[in-house]
Backbone of each chain as ProteinMPNN parsed JSONL, in Angstrom:
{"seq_chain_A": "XXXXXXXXXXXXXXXXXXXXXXXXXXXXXXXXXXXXXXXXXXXXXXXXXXXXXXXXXXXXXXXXXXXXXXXXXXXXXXXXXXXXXXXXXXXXXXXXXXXXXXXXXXXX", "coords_chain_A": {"N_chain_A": [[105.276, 108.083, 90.059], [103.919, 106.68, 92.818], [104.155, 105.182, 94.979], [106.589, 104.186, 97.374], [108.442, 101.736, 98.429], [110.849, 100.971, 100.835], [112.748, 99.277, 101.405], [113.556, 98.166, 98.649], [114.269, 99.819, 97.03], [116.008, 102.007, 95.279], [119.206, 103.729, 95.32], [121.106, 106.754, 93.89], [124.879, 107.596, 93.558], [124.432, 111.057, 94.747], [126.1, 112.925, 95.994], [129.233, 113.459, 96.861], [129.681, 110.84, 99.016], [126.756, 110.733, 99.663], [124.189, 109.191, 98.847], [120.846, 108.453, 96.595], [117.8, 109.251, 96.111], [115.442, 110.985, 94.815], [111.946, 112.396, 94.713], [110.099, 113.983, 93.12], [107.765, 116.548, 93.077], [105.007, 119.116, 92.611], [105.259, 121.125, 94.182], [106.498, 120.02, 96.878], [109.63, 118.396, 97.366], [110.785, 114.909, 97.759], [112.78, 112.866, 99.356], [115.064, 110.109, 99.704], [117.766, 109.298, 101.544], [121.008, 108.302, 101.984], [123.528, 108.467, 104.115], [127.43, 108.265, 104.194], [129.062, 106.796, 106.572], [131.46, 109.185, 109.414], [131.015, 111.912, 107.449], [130.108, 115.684, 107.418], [128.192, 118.015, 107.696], [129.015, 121.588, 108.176], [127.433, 123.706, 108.299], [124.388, 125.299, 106.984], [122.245, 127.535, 105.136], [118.451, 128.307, 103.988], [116.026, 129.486, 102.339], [113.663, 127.758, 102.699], [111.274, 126.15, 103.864], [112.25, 122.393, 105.544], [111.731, 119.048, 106.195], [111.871, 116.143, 108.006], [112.241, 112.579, 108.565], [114.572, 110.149, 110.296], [115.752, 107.103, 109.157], [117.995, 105.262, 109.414], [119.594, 105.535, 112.33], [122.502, 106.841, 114.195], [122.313, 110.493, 114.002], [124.225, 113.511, 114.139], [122.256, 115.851, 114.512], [122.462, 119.903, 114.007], [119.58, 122.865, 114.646], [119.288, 125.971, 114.315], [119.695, 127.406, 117.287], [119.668, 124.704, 118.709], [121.232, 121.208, 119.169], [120.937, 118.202, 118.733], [120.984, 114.336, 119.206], [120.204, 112.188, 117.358], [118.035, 109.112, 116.529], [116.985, 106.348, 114.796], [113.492, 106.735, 113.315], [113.566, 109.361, 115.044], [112.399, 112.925, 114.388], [112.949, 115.709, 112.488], [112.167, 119.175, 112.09], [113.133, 121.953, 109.833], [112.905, 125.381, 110.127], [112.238, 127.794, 107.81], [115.238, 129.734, 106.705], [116.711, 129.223, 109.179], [119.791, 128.571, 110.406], [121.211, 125.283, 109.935], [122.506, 122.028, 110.311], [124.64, 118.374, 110.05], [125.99, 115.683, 111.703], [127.968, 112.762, 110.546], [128.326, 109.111, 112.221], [130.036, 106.266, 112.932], [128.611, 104.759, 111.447], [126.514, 103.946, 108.702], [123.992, 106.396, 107.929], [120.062, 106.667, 107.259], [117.772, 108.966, 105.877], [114.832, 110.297, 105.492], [113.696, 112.834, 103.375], [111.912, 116.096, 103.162], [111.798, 119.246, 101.578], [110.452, 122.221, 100.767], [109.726, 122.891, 97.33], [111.712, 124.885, 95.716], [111.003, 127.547, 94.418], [110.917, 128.442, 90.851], [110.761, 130.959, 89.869], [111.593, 132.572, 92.057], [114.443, 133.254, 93.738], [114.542, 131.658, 96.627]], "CA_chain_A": [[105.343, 106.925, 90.959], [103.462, 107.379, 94.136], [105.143, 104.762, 96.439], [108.698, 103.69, 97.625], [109.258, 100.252, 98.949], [112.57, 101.874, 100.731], [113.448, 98.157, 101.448], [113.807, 97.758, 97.483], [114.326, 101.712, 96.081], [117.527, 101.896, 94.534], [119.512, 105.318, 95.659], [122.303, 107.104, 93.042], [125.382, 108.653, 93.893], [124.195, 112.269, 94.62], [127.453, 114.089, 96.078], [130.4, 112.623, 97.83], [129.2, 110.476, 100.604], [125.466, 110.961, 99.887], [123.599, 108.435, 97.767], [119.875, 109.552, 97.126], [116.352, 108.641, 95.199], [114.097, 111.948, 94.637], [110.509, 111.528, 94.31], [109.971, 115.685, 92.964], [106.42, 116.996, 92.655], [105.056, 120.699, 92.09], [105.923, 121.804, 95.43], [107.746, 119.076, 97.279], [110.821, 117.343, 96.666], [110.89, 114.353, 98.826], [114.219, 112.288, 99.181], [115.655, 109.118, 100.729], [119.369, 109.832, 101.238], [122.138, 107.806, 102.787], [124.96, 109.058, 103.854], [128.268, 107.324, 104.669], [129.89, 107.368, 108.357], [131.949, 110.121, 109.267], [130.441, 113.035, 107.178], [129.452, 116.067, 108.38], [127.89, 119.707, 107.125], [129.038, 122.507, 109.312], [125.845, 124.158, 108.423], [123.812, 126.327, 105.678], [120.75, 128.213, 106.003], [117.844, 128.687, 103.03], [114.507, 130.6, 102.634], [111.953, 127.422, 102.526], [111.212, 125.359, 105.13], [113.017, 121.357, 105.517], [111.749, 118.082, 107.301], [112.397, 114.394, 108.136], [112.923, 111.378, 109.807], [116.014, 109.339, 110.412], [115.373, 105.969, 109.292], [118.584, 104.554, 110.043], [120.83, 106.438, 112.783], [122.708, 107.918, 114.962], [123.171, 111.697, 113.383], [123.641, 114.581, 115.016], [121.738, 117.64, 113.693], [121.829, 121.252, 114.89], [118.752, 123.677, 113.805], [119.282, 127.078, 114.807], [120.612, 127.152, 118.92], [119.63, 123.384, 119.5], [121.572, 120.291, 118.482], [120.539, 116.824, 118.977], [121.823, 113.143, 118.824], [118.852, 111.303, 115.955], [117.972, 107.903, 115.885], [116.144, 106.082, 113.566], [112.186, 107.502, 113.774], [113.574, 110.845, 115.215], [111.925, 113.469, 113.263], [112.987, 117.275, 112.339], [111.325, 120.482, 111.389], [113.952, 123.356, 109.557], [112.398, 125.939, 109.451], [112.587, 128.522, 106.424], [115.794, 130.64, 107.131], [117.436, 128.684, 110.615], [121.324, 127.647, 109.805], [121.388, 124.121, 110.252], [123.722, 120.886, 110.012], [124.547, 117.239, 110.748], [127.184, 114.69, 111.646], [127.461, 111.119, 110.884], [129.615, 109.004, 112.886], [131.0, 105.516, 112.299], [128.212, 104.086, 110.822], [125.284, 105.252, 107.646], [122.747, 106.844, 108.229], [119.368, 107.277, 105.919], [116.607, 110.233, 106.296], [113.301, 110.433, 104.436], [114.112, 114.167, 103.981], [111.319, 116.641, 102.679], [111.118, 120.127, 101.116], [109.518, 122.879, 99.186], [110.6, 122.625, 95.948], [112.271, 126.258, 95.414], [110.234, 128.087, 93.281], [111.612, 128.804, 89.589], [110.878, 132.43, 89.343], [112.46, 133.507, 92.857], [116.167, 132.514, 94.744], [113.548, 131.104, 97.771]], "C_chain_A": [[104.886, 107.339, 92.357], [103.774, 106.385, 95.312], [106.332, 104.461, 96.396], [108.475, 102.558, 98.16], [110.69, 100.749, 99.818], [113.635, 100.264, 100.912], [114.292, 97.963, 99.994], [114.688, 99.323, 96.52], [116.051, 101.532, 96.182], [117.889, 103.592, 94.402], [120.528, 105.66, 94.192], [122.88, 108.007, 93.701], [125.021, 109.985, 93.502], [125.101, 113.39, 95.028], [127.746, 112.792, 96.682], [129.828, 112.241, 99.357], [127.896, 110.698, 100.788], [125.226, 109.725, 98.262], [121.915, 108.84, 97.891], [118.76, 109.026, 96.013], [115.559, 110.286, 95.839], [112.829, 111.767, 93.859], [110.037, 113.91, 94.301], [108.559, 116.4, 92.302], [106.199, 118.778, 92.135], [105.845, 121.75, 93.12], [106.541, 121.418, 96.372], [108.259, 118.447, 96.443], [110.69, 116.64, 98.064], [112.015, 113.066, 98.469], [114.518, 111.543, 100.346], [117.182, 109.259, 100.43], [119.884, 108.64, 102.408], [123.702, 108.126, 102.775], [126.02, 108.331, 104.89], [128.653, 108.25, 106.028], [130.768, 108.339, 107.843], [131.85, 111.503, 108.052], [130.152, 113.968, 107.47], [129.084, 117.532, 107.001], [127.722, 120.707, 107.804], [127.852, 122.929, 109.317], [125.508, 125.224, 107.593], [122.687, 126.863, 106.067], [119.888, 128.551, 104.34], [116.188, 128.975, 103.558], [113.295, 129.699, 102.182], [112.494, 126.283, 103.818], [111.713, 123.256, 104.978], [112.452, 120.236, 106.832], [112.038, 116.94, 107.072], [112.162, 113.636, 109.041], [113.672, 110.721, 109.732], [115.194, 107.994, 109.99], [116.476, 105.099, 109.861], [119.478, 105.653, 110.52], [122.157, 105.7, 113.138], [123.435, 109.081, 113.219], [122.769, 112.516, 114.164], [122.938, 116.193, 114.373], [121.932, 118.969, 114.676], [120.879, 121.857, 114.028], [118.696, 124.749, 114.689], [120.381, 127.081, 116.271], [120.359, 125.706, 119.277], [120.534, 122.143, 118.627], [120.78, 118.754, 119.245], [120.814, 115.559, 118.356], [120.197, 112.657, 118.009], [118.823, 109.954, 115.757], [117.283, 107.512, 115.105], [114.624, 106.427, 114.347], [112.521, 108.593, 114.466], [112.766, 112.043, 114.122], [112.932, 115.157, 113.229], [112.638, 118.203, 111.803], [112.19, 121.483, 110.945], [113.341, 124.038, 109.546], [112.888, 127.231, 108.804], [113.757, 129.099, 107.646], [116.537, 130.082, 108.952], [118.738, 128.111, 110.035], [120.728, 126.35, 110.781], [122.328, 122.615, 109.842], [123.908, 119.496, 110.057], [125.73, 116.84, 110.646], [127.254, 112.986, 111.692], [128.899, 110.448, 111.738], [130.5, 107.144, 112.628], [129.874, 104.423, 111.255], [127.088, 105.074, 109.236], [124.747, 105.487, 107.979], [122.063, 107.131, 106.761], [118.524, 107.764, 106.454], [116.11, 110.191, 104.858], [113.503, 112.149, 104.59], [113.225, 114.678, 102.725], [111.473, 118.572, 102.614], [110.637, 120.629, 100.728], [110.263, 122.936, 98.257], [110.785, 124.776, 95.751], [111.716, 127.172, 94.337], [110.988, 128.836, 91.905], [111.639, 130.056, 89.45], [111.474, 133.443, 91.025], [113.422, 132.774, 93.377], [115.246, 131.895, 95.95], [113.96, 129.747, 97.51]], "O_chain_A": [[105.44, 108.254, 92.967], [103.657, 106.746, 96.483], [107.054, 104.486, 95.399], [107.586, 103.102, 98.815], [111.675, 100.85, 99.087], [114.832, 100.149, 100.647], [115.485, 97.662, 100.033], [115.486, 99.45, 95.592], [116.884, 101.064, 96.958], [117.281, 104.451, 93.764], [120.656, 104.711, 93.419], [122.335, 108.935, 94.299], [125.132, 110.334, 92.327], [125.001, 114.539, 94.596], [127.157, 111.739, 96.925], [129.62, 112.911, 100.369], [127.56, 110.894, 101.956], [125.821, 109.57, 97.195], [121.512, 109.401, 98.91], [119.157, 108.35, 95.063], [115.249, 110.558, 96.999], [112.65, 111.214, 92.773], [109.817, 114.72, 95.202], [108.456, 116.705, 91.114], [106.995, 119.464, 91.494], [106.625, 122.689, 92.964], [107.251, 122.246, 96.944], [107.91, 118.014, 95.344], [110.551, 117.209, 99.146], [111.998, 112.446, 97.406], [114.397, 111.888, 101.521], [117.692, 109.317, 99.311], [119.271, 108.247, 103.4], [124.617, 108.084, 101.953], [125.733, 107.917, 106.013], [128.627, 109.425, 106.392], [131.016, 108.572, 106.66], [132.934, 112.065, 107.901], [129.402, 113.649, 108.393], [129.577, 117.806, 105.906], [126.589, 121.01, 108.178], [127.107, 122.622, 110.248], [126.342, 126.118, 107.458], [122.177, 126.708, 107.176], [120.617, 129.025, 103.469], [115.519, 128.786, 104.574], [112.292, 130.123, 101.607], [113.527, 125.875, 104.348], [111.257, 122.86, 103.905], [112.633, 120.425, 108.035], [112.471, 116.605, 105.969], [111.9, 113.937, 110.206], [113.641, 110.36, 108.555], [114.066, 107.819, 110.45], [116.161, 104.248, 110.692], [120.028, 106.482, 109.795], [122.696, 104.664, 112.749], [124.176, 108.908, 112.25], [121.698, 112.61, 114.765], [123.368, 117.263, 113.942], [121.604, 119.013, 115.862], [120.99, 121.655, 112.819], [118.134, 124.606, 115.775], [121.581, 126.81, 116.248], [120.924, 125.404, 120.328], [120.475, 122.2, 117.398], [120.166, 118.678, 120.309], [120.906, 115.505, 117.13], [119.142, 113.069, 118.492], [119.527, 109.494, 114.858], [116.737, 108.403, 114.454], [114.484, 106.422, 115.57], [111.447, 109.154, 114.679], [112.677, 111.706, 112.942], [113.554, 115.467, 114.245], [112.841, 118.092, 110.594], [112.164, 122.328, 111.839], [112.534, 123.698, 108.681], [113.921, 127.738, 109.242], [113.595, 129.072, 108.866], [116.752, 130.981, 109.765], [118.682, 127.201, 109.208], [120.102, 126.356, 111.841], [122.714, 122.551, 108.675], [122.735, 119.134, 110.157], [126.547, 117.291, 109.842], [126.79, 112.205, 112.524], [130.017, 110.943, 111.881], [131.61, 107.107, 112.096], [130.281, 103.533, 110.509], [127.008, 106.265, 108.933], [124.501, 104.724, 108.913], [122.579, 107.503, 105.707], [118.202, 107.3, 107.548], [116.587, 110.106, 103.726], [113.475, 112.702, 105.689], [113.374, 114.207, 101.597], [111.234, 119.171, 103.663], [109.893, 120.037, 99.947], [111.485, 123.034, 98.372], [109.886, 125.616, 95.7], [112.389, 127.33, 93.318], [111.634, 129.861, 92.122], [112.623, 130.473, 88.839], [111.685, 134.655, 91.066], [113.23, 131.563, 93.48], [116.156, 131.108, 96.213], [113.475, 128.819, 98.156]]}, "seq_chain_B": "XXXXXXXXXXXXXXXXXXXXXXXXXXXXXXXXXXXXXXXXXXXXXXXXXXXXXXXXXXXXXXXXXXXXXXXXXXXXXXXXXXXXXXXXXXXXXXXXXXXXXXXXXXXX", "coords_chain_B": {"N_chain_B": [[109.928, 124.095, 117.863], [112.395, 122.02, 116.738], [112.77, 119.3, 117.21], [111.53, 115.888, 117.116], [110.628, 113.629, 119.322], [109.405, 110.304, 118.305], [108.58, 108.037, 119.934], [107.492, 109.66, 122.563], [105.631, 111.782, 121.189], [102.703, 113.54, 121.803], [99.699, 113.545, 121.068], [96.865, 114.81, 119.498], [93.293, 114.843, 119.616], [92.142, 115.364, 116.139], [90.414, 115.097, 114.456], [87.506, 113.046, 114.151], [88.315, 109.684, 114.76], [90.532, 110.347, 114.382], [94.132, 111.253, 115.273], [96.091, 113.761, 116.427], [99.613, 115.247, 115.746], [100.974, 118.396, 114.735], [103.574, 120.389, 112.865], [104.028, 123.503, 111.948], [105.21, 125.379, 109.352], [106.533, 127.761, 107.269], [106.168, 127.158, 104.71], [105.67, 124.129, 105.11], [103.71, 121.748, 106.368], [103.977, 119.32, 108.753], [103.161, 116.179, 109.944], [102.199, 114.217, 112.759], [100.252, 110.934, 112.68], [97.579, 109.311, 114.165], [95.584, 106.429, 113.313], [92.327, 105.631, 113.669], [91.403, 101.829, 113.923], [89.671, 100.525, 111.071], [88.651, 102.837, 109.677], [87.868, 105.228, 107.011], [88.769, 107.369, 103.852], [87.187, 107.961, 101.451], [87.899, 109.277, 99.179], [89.915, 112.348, 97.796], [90.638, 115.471, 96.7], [93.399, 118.338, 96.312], [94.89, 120.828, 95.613], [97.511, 120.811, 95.847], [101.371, 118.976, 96.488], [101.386, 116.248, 98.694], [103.188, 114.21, 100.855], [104.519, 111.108, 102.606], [105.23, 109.178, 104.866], [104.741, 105.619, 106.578], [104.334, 104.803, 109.661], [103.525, 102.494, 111.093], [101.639, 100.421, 109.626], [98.878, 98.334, 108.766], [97.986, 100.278, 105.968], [95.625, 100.924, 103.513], [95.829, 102.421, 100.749], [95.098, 104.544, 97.596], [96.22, 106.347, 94.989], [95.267, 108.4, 92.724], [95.55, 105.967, 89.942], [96.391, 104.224, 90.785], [96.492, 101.788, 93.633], [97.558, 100.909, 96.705], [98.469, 98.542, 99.486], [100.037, 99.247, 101.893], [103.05, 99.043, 104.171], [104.979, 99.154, 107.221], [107.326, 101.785, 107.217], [107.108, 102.328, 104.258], [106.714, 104.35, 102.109], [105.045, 107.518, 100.102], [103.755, 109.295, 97.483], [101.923, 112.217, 97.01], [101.021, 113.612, 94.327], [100.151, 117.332, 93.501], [96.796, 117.991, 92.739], [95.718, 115.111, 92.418], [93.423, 112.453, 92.606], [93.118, 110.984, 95.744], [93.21, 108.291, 98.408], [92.393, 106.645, 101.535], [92.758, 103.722, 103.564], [91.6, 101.934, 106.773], [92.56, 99.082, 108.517], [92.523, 96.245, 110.672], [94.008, 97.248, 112.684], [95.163, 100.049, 114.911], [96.889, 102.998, 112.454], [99.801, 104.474, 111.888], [101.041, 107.555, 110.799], [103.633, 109.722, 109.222], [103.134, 112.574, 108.213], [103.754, 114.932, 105.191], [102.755, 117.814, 104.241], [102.386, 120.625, 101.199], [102.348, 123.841, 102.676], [99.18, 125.661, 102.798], [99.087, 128.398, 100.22], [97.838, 131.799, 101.84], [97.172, 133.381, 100.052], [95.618, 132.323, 98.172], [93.603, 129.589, 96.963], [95.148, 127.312, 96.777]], "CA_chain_B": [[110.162, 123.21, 118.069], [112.744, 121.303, 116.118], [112.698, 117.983, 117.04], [110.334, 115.071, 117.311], [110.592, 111.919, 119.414], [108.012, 109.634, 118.032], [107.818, 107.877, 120.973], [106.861, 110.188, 123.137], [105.057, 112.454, 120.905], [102.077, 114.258, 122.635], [98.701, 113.47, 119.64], [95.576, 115.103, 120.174], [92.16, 114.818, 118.792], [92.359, 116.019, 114.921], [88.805, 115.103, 113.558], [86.779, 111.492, 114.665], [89.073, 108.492, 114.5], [92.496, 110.75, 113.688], [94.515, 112.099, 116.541], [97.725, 114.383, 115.533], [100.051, 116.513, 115.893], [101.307, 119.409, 113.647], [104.745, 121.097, 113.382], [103.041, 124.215, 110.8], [106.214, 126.193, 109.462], [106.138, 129.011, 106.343], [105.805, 126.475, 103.642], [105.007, 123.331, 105.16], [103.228, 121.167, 107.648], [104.449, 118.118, 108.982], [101.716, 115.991, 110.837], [102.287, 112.822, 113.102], [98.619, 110.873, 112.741], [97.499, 107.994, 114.444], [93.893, 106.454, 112.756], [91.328, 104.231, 114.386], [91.048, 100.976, 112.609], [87.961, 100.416, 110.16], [88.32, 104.169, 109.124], [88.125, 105.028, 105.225], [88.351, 108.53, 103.065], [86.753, 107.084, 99.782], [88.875, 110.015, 98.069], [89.682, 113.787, 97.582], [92.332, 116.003, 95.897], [93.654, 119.184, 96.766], [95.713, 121.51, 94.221], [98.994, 120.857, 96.569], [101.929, 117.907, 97.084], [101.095, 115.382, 100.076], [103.828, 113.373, 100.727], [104.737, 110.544, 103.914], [105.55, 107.671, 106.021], [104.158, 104.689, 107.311], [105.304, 104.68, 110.749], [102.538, 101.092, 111.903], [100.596, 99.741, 109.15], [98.759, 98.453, 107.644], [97.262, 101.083, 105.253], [95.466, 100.927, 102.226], [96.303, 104.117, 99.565], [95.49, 104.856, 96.388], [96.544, 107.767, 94.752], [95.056, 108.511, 91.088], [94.604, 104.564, 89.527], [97.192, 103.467, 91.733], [96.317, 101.389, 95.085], [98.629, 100.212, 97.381], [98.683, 97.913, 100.895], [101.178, 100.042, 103.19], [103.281, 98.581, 105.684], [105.4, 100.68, 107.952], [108.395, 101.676, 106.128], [106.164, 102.542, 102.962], [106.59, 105.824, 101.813], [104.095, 107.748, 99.494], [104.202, 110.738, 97.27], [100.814, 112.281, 96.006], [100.955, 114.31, 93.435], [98.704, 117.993, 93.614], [95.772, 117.376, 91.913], [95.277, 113.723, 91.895], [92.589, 112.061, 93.907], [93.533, 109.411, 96.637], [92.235, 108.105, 99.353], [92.91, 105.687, 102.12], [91.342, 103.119, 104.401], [92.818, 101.041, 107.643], [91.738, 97.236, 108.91], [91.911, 95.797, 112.177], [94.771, 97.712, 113.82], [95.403, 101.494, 114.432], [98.107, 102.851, 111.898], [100.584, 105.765, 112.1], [101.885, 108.033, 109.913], [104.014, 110.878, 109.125], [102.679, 113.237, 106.793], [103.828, 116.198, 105.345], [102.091, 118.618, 102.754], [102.592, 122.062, 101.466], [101.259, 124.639, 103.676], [98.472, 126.038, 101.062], [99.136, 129.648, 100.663], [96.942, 132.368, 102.303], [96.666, 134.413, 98.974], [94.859, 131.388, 96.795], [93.133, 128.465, 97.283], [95.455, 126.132, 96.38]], "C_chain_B": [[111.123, 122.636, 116.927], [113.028, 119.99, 115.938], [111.815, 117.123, 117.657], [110.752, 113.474, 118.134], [109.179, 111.436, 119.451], [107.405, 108.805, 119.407], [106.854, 108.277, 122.474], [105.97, 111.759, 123.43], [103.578, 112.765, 121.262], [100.551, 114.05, 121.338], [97.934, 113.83, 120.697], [94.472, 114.753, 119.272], [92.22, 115.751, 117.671], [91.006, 115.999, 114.715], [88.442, 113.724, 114.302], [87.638, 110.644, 114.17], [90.251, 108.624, 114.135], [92.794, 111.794, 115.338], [95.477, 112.566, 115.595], [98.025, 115.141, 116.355], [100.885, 117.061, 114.989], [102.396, 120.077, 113.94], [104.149, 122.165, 111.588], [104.392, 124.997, 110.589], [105.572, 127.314, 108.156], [105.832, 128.788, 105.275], [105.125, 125.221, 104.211], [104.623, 122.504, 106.383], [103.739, 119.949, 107.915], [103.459, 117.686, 110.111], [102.423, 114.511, 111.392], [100.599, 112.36, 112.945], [98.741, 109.85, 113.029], [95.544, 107.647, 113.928], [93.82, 105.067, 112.985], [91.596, 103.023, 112.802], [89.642, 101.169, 112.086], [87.955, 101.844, 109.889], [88.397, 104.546, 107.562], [88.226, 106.891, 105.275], [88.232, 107.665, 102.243], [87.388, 108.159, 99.005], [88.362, 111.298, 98.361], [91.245, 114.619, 96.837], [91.693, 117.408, 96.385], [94.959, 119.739, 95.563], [97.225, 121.92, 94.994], [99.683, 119.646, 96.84], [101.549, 117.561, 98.27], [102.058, 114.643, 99.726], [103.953, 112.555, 102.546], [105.235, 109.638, 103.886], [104.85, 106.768, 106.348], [104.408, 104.187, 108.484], [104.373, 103.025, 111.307], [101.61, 101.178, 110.686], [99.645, 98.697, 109.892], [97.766, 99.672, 107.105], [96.814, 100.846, 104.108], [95.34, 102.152, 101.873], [96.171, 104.098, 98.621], [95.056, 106.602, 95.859], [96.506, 107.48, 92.885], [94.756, 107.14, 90.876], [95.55, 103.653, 90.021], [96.777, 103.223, 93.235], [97.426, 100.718, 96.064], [98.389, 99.637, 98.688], [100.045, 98.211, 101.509], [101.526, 99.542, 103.961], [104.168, 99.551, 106.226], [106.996, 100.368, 107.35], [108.007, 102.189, 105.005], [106.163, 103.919, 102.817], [105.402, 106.021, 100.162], [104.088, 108.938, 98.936], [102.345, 110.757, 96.529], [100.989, 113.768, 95.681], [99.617, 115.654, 93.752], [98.183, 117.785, 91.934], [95.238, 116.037, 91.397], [94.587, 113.239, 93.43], [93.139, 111.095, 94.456], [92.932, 109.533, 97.814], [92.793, 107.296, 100.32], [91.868, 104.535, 102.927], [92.276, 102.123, 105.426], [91.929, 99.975, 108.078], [91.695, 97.115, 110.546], [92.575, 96.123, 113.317], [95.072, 99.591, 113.711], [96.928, 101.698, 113.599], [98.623, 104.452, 112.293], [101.505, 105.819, 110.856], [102.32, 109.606, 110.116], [103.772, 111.538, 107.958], [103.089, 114.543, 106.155], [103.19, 116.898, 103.821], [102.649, 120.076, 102.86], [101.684, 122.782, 102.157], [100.739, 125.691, 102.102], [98.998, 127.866, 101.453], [98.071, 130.767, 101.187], [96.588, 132.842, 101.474], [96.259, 133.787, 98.165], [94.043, 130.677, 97.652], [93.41, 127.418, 96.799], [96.231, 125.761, 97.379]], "O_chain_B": [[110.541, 122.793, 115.854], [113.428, 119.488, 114.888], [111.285, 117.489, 118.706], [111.094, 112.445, 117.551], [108.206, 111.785, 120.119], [106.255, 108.847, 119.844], [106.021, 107.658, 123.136], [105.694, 112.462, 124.402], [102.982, 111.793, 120.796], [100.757, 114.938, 120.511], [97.948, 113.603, 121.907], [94.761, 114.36, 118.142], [92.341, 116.938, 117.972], [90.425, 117.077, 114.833], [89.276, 113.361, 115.132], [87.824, 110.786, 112.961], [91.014, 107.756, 113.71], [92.138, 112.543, 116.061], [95.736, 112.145, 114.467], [97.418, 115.656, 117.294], [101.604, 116.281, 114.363], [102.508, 120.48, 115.098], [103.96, 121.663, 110.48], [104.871, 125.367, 111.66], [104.383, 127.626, 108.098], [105.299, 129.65, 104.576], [103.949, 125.109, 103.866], [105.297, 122.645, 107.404], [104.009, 119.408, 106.843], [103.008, 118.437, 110.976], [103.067, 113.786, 110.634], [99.73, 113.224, 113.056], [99.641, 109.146, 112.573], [94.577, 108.38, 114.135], [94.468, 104.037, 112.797], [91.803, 103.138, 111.594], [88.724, 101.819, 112.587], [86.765, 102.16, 109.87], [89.24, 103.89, 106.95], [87.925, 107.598, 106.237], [88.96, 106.676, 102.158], [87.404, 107.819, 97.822], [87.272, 111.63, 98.826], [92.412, 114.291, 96.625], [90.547, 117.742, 96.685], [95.706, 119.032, 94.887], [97.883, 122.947, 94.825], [98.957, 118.87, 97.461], [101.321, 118.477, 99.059], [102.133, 114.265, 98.556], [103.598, 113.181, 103.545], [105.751, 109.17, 102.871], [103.755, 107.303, 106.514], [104.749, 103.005, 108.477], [105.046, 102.485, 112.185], [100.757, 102.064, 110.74], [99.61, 98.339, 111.07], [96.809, 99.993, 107.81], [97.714, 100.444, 103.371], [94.781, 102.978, 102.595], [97.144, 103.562, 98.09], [94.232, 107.48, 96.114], [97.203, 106.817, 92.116], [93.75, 106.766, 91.481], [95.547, 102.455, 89.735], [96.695, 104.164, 94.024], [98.069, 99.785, 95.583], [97.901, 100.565, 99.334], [100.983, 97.414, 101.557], [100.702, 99.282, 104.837], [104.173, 100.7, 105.786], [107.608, 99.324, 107.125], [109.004, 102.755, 104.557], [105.469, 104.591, 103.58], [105.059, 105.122, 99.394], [104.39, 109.86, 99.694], [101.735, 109.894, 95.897], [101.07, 114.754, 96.413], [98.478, 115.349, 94.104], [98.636, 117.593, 90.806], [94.576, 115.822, 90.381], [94.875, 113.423, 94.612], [93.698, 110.254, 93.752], [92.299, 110.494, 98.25], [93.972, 107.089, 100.035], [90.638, 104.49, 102.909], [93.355, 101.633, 105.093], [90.702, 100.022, 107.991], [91.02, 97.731, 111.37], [92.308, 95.772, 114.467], [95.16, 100.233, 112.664], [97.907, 100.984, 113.819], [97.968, 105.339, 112.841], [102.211, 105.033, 110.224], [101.756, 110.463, 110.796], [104.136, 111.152, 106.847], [102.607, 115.471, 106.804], [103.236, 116.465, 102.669], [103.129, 120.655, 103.835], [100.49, 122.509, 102.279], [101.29, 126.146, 101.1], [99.194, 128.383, 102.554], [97.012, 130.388, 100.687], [95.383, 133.054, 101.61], [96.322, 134.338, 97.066], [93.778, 130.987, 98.813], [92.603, 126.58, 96.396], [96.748, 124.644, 97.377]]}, "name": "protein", "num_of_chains": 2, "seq": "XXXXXXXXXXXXXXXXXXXXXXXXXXXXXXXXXXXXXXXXXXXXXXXXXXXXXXXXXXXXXXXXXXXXXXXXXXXXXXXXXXXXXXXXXXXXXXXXXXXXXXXXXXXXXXXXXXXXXXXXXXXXXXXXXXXXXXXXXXXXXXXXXXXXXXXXXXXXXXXXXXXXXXXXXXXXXXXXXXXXXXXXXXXXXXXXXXXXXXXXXXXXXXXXXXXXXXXX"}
């Protein structure tokens, strides 16, 4: 399937407080996620690189030493190996959120 | 850099009728692009995922025997190895694009 409609795209619970539609190719995975108010993910760190844009905010992300408040059309760049995080706050938020798909024959 | 405000993102001259700008990390690129109206690619493929945004349609896209009329909101996944193409009408459009960064040790 090579487009989304995101008006119409129909998400599935993907963890607690994340609902989620993956669109998973050879080397990206690309994902519309919504995640309910008050949420947060202190913060993780992995060895491929992570981007986005907010479609609907406020969230706050940190990536590496910077944090920042995200509204909708904000964008962000992880890159490979930076701990990073977010927080939602009374309302949802959804992010068009892209990576490399993790390659099968190494932990990357 | 880790974060992007679209509105007062900085585009430069990419090629004739595409301005951009590039956030290039260890896997992948993330591109803002703004393209003249009346501009076409009649098609090309590349042996890597392209995936995006429609930040200002309208766009026309087709990817493999699929075409689509893009408005902003419109997301897009293309598959590596399938040809697509695009083409814009009577207003400039913007998008966010991101692909894998090809690796230095192939040519894919």
């Amino acid at each position: 399937m090579a487009f989304w409609n995101l008006d119409t795209l129909h998400l599935e619970q993907f963890r607690p407080g994340i609902l989620s539609k993956a669109e998973i190719g050879k080397d990206l995975i690309m994902v519309c996620m919504k995640i309910e108010p008050g949420r947060a993910d202190s913060g993780h760190e992995h060895e491929f690189d992570q981007c986005g844009i907010v479609l609907e905010g406020p969230i706050e992300m940190h990536v590496g030493s910077e944090a920042r408040l995200l509204e909708s059309n904000d964008c962000y760049f992880i890159p490979a190996g930076e701990r990073h995080g977010w927080k939602t706050f009374d309302s949802a938020v959804r992010l068009l959120d892209i990576s490399r798909k993790p390659s099968e024959t190494s932990n990357n």
